[in-house]
C-alpha positions as CSV (number, residue, x, y, z in Angstrom):
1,X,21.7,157.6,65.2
2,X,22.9,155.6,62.3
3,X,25.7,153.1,63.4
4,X,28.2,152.4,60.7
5,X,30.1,148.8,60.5
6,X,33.7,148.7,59.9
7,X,33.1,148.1,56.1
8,X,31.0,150.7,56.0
9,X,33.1,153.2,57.3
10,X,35.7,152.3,54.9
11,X,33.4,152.8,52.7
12,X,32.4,156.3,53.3
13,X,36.3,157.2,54.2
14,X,36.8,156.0,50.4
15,X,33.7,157.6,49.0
16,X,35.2,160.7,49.9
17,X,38.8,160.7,49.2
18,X,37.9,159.5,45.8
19,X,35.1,162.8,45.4
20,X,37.4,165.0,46.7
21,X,40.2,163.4,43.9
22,X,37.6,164.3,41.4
23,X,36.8,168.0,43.0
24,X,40.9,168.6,42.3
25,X,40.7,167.5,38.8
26,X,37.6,169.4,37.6
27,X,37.7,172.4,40.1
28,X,34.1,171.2,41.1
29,X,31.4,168.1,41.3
30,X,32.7,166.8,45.4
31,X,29.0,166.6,46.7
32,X,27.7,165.4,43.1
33,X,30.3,162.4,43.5
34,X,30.3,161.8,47.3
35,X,26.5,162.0,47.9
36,X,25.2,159.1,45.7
37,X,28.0,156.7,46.6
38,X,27.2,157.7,50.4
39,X,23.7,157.0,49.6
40,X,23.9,153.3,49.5
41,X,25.1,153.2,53.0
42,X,24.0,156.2,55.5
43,X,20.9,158.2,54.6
44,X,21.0,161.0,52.8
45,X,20.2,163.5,55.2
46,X,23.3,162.7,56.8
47,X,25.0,162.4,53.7
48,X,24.0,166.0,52.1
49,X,25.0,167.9,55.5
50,X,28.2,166.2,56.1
51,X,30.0,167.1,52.5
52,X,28.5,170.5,52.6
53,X,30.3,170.7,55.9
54,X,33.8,169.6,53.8
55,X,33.5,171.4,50.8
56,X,32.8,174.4,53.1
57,X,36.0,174.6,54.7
58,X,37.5,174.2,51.0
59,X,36.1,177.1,49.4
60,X,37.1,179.3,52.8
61,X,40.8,178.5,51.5
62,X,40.0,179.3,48.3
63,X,38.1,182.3,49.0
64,X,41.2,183.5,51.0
65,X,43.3,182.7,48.3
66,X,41.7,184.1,45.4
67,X,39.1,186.9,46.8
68,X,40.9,189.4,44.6
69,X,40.3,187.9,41.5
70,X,36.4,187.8,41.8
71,X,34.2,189.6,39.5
72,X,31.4,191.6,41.3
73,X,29.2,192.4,38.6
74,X,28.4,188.9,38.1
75,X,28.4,187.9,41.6
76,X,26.1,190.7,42.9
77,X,23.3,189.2,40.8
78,X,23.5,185.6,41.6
79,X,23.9,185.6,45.5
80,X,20.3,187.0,46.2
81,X,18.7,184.0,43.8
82,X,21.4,181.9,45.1
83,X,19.9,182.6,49.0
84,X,16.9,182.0,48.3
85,X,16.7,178.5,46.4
86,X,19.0,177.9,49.1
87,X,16.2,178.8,51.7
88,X,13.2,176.6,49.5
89,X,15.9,173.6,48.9
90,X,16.2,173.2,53.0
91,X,12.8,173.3,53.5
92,X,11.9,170.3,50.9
93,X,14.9,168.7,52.4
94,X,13.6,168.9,55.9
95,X,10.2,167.9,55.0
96,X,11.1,164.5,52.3
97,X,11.6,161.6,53.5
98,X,15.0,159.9,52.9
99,X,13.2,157.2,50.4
100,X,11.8,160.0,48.3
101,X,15.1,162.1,48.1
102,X,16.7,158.5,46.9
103,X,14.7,158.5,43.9
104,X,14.8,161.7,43.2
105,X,18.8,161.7,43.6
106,X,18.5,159.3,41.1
107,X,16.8,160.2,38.4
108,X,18.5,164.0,38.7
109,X,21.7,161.8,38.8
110,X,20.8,159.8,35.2
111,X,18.8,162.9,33.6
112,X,22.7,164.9,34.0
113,X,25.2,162.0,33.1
114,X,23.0,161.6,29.8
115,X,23.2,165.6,29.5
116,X,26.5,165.4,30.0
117,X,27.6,162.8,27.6
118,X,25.2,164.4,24.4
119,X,27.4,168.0,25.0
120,X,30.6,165.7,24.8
121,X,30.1,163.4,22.4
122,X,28.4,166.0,20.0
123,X,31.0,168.4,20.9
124,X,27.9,171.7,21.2
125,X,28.9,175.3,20.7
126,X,30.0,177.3,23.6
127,X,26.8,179.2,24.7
128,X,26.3,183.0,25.2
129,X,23.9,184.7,27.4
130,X,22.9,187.7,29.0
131,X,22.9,188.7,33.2
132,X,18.8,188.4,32.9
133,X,19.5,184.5,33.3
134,X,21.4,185.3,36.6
135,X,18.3,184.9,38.6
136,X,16.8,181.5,37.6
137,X,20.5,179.8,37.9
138,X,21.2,181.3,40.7
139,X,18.1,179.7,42.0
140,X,17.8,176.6,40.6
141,X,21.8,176.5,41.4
142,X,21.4,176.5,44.7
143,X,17.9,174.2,45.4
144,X,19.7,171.0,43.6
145,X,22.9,171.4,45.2
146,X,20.7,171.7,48.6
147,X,18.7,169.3,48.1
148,X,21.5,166.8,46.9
149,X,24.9,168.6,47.7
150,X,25.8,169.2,44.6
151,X,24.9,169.0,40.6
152,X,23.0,172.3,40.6
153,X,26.4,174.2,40.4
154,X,27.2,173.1,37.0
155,X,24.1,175.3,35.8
156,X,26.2,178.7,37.3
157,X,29.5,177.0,35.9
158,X,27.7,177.0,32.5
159,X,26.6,180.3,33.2
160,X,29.7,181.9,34.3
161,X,31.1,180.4,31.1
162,X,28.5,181.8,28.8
163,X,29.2,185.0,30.1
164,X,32.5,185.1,29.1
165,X,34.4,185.6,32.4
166,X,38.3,184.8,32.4
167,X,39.8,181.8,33.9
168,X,41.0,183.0,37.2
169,X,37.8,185.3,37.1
170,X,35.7,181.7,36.9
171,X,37.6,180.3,39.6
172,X,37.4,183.0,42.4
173,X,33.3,184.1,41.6
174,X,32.4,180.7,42.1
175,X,34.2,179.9,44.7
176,X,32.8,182.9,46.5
177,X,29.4,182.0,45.4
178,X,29.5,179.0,46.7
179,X,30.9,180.4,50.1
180,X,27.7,182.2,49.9
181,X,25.4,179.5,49.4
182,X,27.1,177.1,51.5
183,X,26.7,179.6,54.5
184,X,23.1,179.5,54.0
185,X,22.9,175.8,53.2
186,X,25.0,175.0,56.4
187,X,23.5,177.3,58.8
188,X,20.0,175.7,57.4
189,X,20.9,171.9,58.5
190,X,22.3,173.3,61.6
191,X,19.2,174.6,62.0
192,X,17.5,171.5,61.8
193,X,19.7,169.7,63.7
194,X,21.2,167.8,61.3
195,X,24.8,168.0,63.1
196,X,24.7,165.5,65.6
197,X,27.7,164.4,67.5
198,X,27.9,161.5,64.7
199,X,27.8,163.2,61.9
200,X,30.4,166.7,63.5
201,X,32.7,163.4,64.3
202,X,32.9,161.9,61.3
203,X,33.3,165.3,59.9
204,X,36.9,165.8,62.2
205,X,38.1,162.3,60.8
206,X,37.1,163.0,57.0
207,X,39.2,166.5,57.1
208,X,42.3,165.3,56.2
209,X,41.2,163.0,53.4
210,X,39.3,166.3,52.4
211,X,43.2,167.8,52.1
212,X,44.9,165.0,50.4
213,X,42.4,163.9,48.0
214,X,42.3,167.7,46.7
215,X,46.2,167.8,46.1
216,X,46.2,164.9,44.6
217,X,43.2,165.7,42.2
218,X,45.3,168.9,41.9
219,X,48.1,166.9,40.2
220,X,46.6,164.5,38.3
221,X,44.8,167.2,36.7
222,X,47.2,167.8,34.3
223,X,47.7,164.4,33.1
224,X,44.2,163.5,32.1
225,X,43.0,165.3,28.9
226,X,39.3,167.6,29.5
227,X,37.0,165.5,27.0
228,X,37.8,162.2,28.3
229,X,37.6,163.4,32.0
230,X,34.3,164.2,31.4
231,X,33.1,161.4,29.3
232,X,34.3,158.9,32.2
233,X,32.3,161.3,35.1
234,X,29.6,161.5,33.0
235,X,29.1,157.6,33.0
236,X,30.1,156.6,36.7
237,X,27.2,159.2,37.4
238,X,25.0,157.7,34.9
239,X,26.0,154.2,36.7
240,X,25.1,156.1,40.3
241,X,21.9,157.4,39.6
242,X,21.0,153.7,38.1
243,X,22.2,151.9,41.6
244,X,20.1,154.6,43.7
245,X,16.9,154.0,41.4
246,X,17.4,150.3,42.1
247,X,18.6,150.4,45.7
């Protein structure tokens, strides 16, 4: 059991307010935000279980509150994928050690924030594509955000996107996706006894930062114009990936 200093806790308590700020804004990216800045102070297999465990009880309200306005079509093809990269990204995660994950937190970290900023700053087309690409998203979807509790989502929120599917549609199908894979994720690092009385405590205290943070991502949503959102995420991930390659 990792024992956290009084700084440290702070540290993680701020961590996740400010990633769950972010989640409000964007409508996604809490684990992708959380887990590198959690990184340089607890390990990441505590770190990875522990926002899954947050963002999990978010997306059951959202579920809840938007289950009517999910589109089947689209999510009947990604859960199965979904399940099973789920399934492969726990058993790499069970079997890395912490060091390795680092690194490779890293470098997946600095290889999106760069992807990011060349789709911004050239402004790129908005892409179309067919269902067949349901299956390696859904896959490769699920293994990153497994592996490092979140990123890999951004491939199904391109996805959804390409496909065409209506704002509230977007909102709900992910949601519920995600409901789906985090149900697998969780039930995974349950499984491998991830959930120690530490880590289910820390979880109890974070829940109400979990709240707050997301209503007041919620309203500064509005106030903070898409491209320049995004260009600013783009490089405090770039700067994250940089500090975990050189931790």
């Amino acid at each position: 059991m990792v024992e956290l200093s009084a700084p440290e806790l702070l540290w993680v308590a701020s961590v996740f307010l400010f990633a769950f700020i972010i989640r409000g804004m964007s409508g996604f990216g809490a684990g992708m935000i959380a887990v590198p800045l959690l990184a340089l102070v607890i390990p990441v297999q505590r770190a990875v279980p522990l926002c899954s465990l947050l963002v999990f009880v978010l997306f059951v309200m959202l579920v809840i509150r938007d289950w009517r306005e999910v589109v089947w079509n689209e999510l009947r093809l990604l859960v199965p994928p979904t399940i099973v990269g789920a399934l492969f990204g726990l058993w790499l995660f069970s079997v890395l050690d912490n060091r390795i994950l680092v690194m490779m937190l890293g470098t997946f970290l600095v290889a999106y924030a760069v992807y990011m900023l060349v789709v911004n700053l050239l402004r790129m087309a908005q892409l179309h594509c067919s269902q067949r690409w349901a299956i390696p998203v859904g896959f490769l979807g699920s293994f990153f955000d497994t592996l490092f509790g979140g990123g890999g989502g951004t491939l199904v929120v391109i996805y959804i996107n390409a496909r065409g599917v209506s704002r509230t549609g977007f909102r709900a199908t992910l949601a519920a996706l995600w409901f789906t894979e985090m149900i697998a994720r969780i039930g995974g690092y349950a499984w491998s006894g991830y959930y120690d009385r530490q880590t289910l405590t820390m979880f109890v205290v974070l829940l109400p930062l979990m709240a707050v943070g997301t209503l007041i991502g919620e309203r500064l949503g509005n106030r903070v114009s898409a491209e320049i959102f995004n260009r600013l995420l783009a490089l405090m991930l770039l700067a994250s990936g940089v500090s975990l390659l050189c931790k």
